[in-house]
N, C-alpha and C positions, 0 to 999 in steps of 0.2 A: 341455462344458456346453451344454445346448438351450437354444435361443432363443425356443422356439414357446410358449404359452403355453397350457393345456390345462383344461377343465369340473372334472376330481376325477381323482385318481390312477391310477385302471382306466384313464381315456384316457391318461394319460401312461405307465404300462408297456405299453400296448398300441404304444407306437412305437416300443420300447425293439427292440433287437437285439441278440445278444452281441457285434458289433462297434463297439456304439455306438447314437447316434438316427438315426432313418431321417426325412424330410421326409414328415408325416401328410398331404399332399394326395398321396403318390404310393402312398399304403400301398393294397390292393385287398385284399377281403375272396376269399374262394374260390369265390362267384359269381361275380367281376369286378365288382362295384358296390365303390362309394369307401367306404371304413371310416371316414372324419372328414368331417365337414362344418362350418363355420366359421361361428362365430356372431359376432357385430357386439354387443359388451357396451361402456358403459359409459366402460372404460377401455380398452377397444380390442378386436381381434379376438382369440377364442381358438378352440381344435379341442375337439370334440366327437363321442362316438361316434355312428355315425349308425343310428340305428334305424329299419326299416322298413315297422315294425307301426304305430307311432305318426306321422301326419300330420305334426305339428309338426318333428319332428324328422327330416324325411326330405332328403339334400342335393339336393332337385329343389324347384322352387315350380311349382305347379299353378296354370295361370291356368283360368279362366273362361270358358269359348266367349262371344265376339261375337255378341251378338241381331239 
């Protein structure tokens, strides 16, 4: 059984492996960028696919260059 706790089902078979679950901070898309990025909800963290079209959703934070 996972322990991880996941956004909606598409994240949660995407960690899926015929041997079992794989840990979503180690999974790598086929560019080499991380496939889940962890969100801070409510009742705690869950994994989330990471999209890199959409800002919000990308596992990097963009700061702001210093004036």
């Amino acid at each position: 059984m996972c322990c991880a706790h996941f956004t909606n089902t598409k994240a949660f078979d995407a960690h899926l492996l015929e041997e079992g679950c794989q840990a979503p901070g180690s999974i790598m898309r086929r560019d080499g960028q991380p496939k889940f990025i962890i969100r801070e909800r409510s009742f705690g963290p869950v994994w989330a696919l990471a999209d890199y079209r959409d800002k919000n959703r990308r596992p990097f934070v963009e700061v702001a260059p210093a004036s």
